[in-house]
N, CA, C and O atoms as a GROMACS GRO file, in nm:
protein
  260
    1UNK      N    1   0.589  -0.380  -0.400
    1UNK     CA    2   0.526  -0.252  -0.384
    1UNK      C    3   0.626  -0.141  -0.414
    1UNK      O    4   0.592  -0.040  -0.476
    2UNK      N    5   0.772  -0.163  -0.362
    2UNK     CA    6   0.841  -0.053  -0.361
    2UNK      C    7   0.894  -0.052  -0.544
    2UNK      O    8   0.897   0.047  -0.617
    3UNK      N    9   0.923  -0.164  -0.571
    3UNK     CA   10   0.920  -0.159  -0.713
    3UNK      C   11   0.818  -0.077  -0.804
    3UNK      O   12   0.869   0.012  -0.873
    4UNK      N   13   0.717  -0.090  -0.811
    4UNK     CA   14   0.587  -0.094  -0.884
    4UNK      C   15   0.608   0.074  -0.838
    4UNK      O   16   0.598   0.167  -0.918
    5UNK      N   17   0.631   0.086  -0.723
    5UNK     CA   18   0.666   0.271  -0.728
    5UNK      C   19   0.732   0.299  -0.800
    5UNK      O   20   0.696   0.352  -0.905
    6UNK      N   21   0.879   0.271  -0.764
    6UNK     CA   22   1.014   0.290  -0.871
    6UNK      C   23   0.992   0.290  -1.003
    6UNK      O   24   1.050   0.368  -1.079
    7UNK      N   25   0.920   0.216  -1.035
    7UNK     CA   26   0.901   0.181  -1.215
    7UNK      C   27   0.781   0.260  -1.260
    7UNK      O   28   0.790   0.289  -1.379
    8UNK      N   29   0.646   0.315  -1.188
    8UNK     CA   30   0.626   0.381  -1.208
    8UNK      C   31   0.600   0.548  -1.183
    8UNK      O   32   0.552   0.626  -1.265
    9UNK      N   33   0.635   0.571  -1.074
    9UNK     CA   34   0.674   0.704  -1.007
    9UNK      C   35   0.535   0.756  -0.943
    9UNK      O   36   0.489   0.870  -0.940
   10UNK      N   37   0.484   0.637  -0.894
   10UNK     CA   38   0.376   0.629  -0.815
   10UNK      C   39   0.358   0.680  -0.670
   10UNK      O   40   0.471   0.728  -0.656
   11UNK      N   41   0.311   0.699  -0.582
   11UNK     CA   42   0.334   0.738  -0.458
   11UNK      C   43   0.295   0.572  -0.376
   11UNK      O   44   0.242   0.471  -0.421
   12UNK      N   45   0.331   0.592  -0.288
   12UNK     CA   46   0.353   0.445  -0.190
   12UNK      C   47   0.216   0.401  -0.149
   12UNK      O   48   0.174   0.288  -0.122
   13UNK      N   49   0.153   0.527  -0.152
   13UNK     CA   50   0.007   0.469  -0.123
   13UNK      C   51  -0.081   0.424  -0.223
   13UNK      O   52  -0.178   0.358  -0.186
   14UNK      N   53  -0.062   0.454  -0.368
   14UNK     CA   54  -0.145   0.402  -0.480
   14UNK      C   55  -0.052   0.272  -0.501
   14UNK      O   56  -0.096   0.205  -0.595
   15UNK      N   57   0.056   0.220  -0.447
   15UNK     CA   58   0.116   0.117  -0.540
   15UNK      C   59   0.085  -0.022  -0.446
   15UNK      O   60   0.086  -0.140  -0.483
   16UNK      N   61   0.047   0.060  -0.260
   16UNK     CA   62   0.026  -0.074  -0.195
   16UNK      C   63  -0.139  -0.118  -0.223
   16UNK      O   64  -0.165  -0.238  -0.223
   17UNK      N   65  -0.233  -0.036  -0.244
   17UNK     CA   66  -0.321  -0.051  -0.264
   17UNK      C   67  -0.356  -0.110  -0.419
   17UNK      O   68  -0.460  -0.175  -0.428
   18UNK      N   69  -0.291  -0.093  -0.517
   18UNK     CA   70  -0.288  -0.131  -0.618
   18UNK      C   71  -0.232  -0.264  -0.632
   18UNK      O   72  -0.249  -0.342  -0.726
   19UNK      N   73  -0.146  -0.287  -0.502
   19UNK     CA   74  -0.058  -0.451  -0.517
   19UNK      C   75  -0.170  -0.566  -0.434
   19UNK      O   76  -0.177  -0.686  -0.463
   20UNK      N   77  -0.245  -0.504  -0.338
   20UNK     CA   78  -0.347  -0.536  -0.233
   20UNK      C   79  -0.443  -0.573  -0.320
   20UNK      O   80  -0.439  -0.694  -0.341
   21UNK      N   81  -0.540  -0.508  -0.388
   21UNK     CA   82  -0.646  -0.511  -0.482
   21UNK      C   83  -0.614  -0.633  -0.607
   21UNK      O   84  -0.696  -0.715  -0.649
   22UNK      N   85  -0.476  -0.618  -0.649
   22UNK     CA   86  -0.443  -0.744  -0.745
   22UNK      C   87  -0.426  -0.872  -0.669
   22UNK      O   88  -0.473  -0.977  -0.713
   23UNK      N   89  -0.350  -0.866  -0.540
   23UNK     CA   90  -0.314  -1.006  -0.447
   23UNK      C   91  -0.519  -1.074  -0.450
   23UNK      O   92  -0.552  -1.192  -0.467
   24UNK      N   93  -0.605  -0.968  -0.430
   24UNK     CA   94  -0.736  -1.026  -0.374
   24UNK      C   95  -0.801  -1.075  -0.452
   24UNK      O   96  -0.882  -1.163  -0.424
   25UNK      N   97  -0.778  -1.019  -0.602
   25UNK     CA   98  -0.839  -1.070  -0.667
   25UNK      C   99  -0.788  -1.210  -0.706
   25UNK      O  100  -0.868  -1.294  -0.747
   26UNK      N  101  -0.654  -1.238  -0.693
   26UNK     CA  102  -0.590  -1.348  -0.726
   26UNK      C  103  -0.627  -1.461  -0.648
   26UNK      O  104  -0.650  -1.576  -0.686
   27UNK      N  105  -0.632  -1.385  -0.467
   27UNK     CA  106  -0.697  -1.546  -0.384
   27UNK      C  107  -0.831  -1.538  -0.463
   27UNK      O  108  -0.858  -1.647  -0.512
   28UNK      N  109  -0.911  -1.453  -0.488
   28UNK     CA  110  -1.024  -1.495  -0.486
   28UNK      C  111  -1.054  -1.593  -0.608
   28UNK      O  112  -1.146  -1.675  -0.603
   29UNK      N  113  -0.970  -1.579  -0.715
   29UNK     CA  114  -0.967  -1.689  -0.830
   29UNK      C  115  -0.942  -1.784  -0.788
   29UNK      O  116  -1.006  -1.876  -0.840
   30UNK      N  117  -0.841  -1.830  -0.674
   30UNK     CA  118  -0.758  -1.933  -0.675
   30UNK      C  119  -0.879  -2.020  -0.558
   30UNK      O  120  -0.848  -2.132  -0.519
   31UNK      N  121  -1.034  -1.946  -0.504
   31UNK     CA  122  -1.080  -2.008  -0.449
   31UNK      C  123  -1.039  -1.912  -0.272
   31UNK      O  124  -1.106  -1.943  -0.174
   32UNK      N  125  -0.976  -1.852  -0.265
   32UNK     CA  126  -0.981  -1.768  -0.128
   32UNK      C  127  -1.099  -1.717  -0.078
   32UNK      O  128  -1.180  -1.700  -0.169
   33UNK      N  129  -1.142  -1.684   0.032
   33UNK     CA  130  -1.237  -1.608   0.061
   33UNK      C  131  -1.179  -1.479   0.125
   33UNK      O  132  -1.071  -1.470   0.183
   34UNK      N  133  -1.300  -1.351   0.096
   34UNK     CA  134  -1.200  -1.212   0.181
   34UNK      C  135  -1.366  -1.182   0.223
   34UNK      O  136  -1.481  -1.224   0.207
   35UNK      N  137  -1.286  -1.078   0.289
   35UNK     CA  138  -1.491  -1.002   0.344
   35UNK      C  139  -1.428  -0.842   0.404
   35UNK      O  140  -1.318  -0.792   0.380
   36UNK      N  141  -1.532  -0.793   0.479
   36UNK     CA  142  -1.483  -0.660   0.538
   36UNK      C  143  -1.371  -0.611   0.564
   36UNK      O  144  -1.330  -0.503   0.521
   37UNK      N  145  -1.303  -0.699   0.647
   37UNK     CA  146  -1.182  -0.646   0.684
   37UNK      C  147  -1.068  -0.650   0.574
   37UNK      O  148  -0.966  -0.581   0.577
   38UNK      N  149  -1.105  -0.753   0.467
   38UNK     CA  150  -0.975  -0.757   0.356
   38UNK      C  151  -0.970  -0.622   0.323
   38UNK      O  152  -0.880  -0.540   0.343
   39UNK      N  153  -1.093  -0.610   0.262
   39UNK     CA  154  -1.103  -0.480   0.164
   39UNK      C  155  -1.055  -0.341   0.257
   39UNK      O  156  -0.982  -0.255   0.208
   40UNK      N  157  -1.120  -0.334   0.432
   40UNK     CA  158  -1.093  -0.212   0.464
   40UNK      C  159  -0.916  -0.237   0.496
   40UNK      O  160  -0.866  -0.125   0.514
   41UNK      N  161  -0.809  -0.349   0.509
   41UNK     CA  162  -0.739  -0.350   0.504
   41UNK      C  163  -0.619  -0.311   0.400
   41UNK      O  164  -0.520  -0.240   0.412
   42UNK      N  165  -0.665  -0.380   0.302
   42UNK     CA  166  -0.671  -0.318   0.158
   42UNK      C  167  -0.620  -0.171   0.125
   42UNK      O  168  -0.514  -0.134   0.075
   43UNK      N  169  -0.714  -0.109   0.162
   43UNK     CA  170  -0.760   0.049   0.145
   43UNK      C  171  -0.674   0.139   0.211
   43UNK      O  172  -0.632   0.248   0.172
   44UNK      N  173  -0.652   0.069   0.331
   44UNK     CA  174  -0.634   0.159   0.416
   44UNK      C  175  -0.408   0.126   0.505
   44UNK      O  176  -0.342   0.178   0.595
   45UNK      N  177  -0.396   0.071   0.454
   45UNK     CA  178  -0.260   0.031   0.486
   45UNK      C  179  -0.180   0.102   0.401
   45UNK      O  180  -0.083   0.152   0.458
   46UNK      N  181  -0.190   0.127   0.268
   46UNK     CA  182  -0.106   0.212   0.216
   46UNK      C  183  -0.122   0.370   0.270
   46UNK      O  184  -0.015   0.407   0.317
   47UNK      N  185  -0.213   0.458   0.274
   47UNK     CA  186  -0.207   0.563   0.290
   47UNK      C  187  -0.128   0.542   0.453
   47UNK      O  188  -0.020   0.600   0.466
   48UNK      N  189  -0.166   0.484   0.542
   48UNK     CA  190  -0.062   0.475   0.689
   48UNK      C  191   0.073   0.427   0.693
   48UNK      O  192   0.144   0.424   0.793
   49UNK      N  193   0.107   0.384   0.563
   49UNK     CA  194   0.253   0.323   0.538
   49UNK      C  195   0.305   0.437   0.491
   49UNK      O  196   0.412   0.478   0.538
   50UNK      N  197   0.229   0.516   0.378
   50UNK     CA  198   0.318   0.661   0.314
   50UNK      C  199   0.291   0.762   0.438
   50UNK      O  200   0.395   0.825   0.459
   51UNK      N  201   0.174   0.806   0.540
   51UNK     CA  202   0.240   0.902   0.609
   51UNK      C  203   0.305   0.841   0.699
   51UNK      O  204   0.420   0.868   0.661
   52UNK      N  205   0.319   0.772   0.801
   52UNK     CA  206   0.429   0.711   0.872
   52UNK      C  207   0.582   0.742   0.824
   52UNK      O  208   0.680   0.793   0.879
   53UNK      N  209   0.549   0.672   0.664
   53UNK     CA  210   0.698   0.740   0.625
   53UNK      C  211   0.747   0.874   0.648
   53UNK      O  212   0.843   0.914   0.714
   54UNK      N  213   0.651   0.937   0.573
   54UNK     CA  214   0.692   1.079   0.608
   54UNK      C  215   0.693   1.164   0.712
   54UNK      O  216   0.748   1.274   0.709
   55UNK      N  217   0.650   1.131   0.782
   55UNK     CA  218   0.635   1.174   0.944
   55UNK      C  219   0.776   1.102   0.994
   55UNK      O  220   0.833   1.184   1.065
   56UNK      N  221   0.853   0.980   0.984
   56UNK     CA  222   0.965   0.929   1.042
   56UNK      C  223   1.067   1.023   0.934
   56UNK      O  224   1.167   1.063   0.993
   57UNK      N  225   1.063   1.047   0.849
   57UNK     CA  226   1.170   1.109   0.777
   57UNK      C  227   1.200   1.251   0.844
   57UNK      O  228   1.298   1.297   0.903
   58UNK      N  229   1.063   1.306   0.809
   58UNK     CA  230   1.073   1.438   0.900
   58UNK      C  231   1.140   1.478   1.053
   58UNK      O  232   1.205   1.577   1.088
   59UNK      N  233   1.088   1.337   1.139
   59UNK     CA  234   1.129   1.359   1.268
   59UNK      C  235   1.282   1.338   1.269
   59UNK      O  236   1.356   1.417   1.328
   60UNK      N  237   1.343   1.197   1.182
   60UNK     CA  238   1.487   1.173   1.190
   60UNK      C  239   1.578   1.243   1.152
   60UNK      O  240   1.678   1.267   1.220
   61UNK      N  241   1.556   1.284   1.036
   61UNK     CA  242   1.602   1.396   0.902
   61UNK      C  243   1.604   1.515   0.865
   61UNK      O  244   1.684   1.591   0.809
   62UNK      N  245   1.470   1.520   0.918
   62UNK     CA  246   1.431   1.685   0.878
   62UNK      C  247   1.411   1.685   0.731
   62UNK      O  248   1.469   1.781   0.680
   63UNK      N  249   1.343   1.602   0.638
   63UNK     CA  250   1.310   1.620   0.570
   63UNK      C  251   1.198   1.597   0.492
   63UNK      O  252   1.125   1.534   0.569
   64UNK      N  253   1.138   1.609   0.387
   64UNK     CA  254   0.993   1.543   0.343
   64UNK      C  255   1.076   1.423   0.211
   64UNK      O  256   1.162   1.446   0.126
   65UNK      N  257   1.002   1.296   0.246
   65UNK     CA  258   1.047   1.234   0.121
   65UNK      C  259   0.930   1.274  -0.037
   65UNK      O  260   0.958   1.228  -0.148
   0.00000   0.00000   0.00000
């Protein structure tokens, strides 16, 4: 994820959701099953991973990443 940022200058929340959405489709080839919660998991973990970040940077640092 943090790669796929780096390489493309993505924000943290399009790159976990973008790594999430490719992992699902992959179980689901390989024969996985997902349902509600994959997808709202999916969706919703990157945007709480990028503000978390920025909210801990701010509080430690004082700064915005």
């Amino acid at each position: 994820m943090l790669t796929l940022r780096d390489k493309t200058g993505w924000s943290i929340r399009r790159s976990k959701i973008t790594m999430d959405v490719v992992l699902i489709i992959a179980g689901v080839l390989l024969g996985g099953r997902f349902g509600a919660i994959t997808i709202l998991t999916a969706l919703t973990t990157g945007p709480a991973i990028q503000y978390l970040s920025q909210l801990f940077s701010q509080l430690l640092y004082g700064e915005r990443i």
